[in-house]
N, C-alpha and C positions, 0 to 999 in steps of 0.2 A: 588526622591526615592520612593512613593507614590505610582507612576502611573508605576516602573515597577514591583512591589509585584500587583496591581492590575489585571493588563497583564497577567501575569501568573498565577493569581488565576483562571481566566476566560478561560486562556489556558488549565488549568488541570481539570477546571470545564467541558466544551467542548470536551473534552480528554474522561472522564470519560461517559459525556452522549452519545458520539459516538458509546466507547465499550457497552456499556448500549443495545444503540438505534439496532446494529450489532449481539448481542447474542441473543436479544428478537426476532428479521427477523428471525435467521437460526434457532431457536425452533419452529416457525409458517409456516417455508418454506414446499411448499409441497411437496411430497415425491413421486417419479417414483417409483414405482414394474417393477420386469423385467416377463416377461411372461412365466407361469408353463411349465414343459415338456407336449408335449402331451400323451397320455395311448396308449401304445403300446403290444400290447402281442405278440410275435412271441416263443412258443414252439419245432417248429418244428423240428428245426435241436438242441435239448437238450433232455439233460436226466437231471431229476431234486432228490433233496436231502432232506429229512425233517431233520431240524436241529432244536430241543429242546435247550435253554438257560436259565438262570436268570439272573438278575441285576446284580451281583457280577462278574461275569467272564466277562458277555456285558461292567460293567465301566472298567475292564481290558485290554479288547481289543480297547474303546475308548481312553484311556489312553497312552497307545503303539502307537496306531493310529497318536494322538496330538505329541505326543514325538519323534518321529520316523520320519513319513508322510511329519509332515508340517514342517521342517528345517526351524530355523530363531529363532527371538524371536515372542514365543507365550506366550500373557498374559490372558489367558483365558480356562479355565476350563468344561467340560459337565460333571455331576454324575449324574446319575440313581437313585432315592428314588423313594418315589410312582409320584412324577411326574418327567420330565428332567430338569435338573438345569443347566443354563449357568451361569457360574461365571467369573468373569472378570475386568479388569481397563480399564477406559476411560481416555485420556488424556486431564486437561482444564486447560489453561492458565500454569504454571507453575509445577502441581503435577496435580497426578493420582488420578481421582473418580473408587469407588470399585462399581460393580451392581451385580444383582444377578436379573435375569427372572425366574419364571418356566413355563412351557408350558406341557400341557397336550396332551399326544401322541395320535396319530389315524393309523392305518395299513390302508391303503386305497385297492381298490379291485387290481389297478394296482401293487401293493405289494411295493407300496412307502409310505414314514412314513409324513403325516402330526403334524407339532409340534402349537398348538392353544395357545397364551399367555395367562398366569394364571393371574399372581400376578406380581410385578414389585419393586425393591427395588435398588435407586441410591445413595449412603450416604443419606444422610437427606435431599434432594432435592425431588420437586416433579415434574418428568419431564413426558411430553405427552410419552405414549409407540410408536409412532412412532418417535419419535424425539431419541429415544434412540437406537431403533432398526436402525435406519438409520445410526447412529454415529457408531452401533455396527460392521453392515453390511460395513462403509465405511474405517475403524478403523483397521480392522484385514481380514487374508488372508484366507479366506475361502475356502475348494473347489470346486469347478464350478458344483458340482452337489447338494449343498446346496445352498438354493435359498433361500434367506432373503426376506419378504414381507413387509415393516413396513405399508405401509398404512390399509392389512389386519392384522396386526398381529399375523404373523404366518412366519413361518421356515419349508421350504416345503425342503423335503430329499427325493431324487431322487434315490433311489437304482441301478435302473437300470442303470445309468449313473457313478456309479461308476469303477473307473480302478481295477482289482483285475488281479491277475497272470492266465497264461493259457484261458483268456477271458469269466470268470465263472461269472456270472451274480448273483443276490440277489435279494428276494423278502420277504419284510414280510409279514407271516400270520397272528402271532399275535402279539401282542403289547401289553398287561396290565398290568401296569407295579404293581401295590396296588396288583395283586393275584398273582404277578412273574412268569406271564407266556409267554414267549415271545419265538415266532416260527419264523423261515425262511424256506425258500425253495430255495436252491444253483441250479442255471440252469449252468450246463457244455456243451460246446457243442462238440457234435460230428458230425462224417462223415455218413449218413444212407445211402452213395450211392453204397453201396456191396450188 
């Protein structure tokens, strides 16, 4: 009777340093980036829009965006304060960890939004910002014009790759979000060959 309580202690002991030995690999494992858009400017055949915004109408339309757009379940959250906040659940082992990133925005010259990781906050775990960007990136349905970087830490937004109606293009001018100023320029295109 001894030696099958022993068996199994050493079974569950073994058990236990496996998953152990398994989650501490996939926090240390390294992490592919997929490669940025290249900067493209083509104006030519567009007429372009100056579009004025604030925070408040921009979380609105991310909002709609998430609700709307991405059909399925979505557990994850963007609002606009003085930096972008991704909020959201990760799934581990049996129940959902809550995170919260902010990433401090940049309008770049190609009118695509770089997102730079702030601050990092995973329940009360202290986990590497690429290991969670990875999970976050691998976790949820992104779209193909958001490019999750974990090894840079950063969330690169491709404007111009976004799908919009009538083939209307997006660029941001500016982006700060602390003096809520935030510009676009809508490129529509048209036909100049009259």
């Amino acid at each position: 009777m001894k030696n099958k309580w022993k068996v199994g202690f050493f079974v569950l002991l073994g058990t236990v340093l496996l998953g152990f030995v398994i989650i501490v690999s996939m926090i240390f494992m390294p992490v592919k980036d997929e490669a940025l858009p290249e900067s493209t400017k083509n104006e030519d055949q567009q007429v372009g829009f100056n579009v004025e915004t604030n925070k408040d109408d921009l979380n609105l339309i991310i909002e709609h965006y998430i609700q709307e757009e991405m059909r399925g379940p979505v557990d994850y959250d963007v609002q606009l304060k003085d930096d972008v906040e991704l909020l959201g659940s990760v799934p581990v082992f049996t129940s959902n960890l809550d995170f919260k990133l902010d990433f401090e925005p940049k309008a770049l010259e190609n009118g695509d939004i770089l997102l730079k990781q702030k601050s990092i906050s995973v329940g009360s775990l202290n986990l590497p910002v690429s290991y969670v960007l990875k999970v976050i990136r691998d976790s949820y349905n992104f779209p193909e014009w958001v490019k999750i970087q974990p090894n840079d830490e950063l969330i690169y937004v491709s404007l111009k790759d976004m799908k919009l109606k009538s083939d209307i293009k997006v660029r941001a001018n500016k982006f700060n979000l602390k003096e809520d100023q935030i510009s676009f320029r809508l490129l529509v295109p048209v036909d100049r060959a009259q």
